[in-house]
N, C-alpha and C positions, 0 to 999 in steps of 0.2 A: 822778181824778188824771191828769194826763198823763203820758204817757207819753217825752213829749220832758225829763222832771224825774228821769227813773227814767235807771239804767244795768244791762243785760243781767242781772245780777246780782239785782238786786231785782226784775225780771220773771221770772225765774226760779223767785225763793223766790216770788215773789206767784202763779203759777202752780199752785204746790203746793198753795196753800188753796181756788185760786177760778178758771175757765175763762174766765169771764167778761169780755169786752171790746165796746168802742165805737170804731166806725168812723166818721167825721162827711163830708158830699160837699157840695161847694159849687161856686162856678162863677162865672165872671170876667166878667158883660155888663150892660148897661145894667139903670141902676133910676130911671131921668131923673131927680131930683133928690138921687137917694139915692147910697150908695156903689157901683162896682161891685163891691166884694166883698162887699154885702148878703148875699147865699143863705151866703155862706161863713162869715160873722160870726154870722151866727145858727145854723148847724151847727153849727159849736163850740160856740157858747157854750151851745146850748140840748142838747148832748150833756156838758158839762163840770159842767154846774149840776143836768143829771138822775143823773147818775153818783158825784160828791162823795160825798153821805152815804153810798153802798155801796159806797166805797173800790173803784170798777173802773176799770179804766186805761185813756184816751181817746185813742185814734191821732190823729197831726196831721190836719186838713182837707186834703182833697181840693182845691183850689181850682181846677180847671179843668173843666168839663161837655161836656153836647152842647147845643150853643145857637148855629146856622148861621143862624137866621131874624133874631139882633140884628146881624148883621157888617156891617152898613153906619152902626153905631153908633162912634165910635173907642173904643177900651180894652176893647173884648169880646175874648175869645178862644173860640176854641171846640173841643174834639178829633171826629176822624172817629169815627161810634158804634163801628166797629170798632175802632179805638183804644180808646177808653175803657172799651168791654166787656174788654179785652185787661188795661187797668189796672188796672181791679177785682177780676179775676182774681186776676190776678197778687199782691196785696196781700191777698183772702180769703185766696190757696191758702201765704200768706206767715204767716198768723197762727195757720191751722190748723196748720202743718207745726210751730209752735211749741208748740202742745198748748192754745190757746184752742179751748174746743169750742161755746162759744156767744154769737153775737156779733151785736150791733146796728147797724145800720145804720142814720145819722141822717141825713137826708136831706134838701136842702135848696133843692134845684132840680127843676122837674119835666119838664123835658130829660133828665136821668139816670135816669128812671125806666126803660129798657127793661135796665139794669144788672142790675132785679131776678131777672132770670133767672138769675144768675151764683151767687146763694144757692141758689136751687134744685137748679144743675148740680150744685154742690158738697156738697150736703145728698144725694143722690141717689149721688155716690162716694165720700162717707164717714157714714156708717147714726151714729155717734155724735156728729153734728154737727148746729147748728143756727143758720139763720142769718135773724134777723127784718129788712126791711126796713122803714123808719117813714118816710114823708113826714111830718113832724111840723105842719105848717101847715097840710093838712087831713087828719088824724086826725079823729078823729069829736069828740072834746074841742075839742080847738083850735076846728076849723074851726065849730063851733054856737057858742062864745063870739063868734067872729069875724060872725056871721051876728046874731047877740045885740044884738051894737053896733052894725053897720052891715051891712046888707045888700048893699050897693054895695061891693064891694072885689075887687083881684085884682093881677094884678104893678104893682110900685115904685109901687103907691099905698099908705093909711094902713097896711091892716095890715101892711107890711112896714118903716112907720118909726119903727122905736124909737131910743128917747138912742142908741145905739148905730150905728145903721146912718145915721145923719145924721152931713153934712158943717159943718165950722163956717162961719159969712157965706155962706150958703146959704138964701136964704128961697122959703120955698114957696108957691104958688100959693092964696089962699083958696077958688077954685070949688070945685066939684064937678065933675070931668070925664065927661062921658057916656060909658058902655060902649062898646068895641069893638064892632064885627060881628065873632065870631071866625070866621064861616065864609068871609069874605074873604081875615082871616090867612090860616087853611089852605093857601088858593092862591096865598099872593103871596113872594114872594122879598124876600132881605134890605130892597132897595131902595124897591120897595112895603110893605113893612112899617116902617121908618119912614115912609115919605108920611103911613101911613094912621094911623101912632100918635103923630106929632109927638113931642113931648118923652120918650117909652117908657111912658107909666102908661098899665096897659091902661080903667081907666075906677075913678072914687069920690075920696073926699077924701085930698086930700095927707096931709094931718095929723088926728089927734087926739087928744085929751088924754093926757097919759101915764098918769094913772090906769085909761084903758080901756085902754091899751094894756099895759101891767105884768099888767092881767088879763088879756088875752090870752095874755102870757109864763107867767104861773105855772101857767093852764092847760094848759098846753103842755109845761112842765118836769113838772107831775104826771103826765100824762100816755105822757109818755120815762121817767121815772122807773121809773114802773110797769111798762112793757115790757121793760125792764130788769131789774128784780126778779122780776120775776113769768112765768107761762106756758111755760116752760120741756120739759113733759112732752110 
C-alpha cells in the first residue's frame, strides 16, 4: 500500500501491528529509447507489487541518483554522492524515528549503490533495527532468469523494457547491439561516454517478447516479496 494513500493517523495505527516498511530509489538519466524514469518506474512498481499482499506501506520513489557519467545526455540529472548519501540518511533516520524497525530498500539504479552503507550506519546506532538493501535486477533470482533468456543484456537494453518503461510512437531498433568495453567507460567522462555509447544501450536487444519479460518481472516481485516477508532474525 502506499503510503502517499495513508494519512498520519493510519500509519500510526498500521505501526502498532507491523514495523515493517518499503523504501524504493530511482534515478533520472538516460535509457536511449526507454523512459528516463526507467530505474524509477520499476522501483516502485516492483516495490508496490512485492509489498501488496503483506499490506506494508511503500514510501514515494526516490527519483534522483548518482549517475555524473550520463550528463552529457539531456533529461538526466544527477545528485553529488554526498548529497545523496545525505538524502538517504535523512529519510532512513526519518522512518526509524517513527518506530519502522525494519525496512527494504528497493533499488533500482546501480549508481546509488554506495548508499548501502547508510543501512549499515544506522543498523549499527540503533541494535533493534534493520535495514536490507535489494538491487532487485540483479538479485540472484532475477538476474539468472535474465541470464535464462538472453545472455546479452545490461543498461536501457531488453531487460530493462517492459509495457511500462516504453515510450509510445517510439520504435526500437531490431539489431542486437554489441557490448560496451566497460573498461573504457571507467575512464571516460560524461562526453566520452556518450561518444562511446551512442544512443545509451550499454550492449543486447532492444526488445523482447513480453512474455519473457513478465518472467522476468514476477521473478523478481517473488523475489522483493520474499525479502520482505521473510529473514528478519
Amino acid at each position: 500500500m502506499k503510503i502517499s494513500e495513508m494519512n498520519w493517523m493510519q500509519v500510526e495505527q498500521a505501526l502498532q501491528k507491523d514495523n515493517r516498511a518499503v523504501l524504493p530509489l530511482g534515478c533520472t538519466e538516460q535509457h536511449a529509447y526507454l523512459s528516463l524514469s526507467t530505474d524509477s518506474i520499476l522501483a516502485e512498481r516492483m516495490a508496490l507489487e512485492a509489498a501488496e499482499p503483506l499490506g506494508v506501506p511503500v514510501f514515494p520513489v526516490v527519483p534522483y541518483g548518482i549517475t555524473p557519467y550520463f550528463m552529457s545526455y539531456p533529461g538526466t540529472v544527477t545528485l553529488r554522492a554526498q548529497t545523496y548519501l545525505s538524502v538517504i540518511h535523512d529519510i532512513l533516520d526519518s522512518l526509524i524515528a517513527h518506530g519502522f524497525k525494519r525496512i527494504v530498500v528497493v533499488n533500482g539504479h546501480g549508481g546509488n549503490t554506495p548508499a548501502s552503507v547508510i543501512g549499515d550506519e544506522l543498523m549499527r546506532a540503533h541494535p533493534a533495527v534493520r535495514v536490507k538493501w535489494h538491487n532487485w535486477w540483479n538479485a540472484p533470482h532475477a538476474f539468472a532468469k535474465v541470464k535464462e533468456i538472453d545472455a546479452v543484456a545490461s543498461h536501457a537494453s531488453w531487460m530493462e523494457n517492459f509495457p511500462w518503461t516504453r515510450l509510445a510512437d517510439v520504435t526500437m531498433p531490431k539489431e542486437q547491439k554489441p557490448m560496451v568495453d566497460f573498461s573504457i567507460l571507467r575512464q571516460s567522462g560524461p562526453q566520452a561516454t556518450r561518444a562511446a555509447l551512442g544512443d545509451g544501450n550499454f550492449g543486447g536487444y532492444y526488445q523482447r517478447k513480453d512474455e519473457e519479460m513478465l518472467a522476468v518481472w514476477q521473478t523478481g516481485v517473488e523475489e522483493t516479496r520474499a525479502l520482505i516477508a521473510d529473514g528478519w532474525a
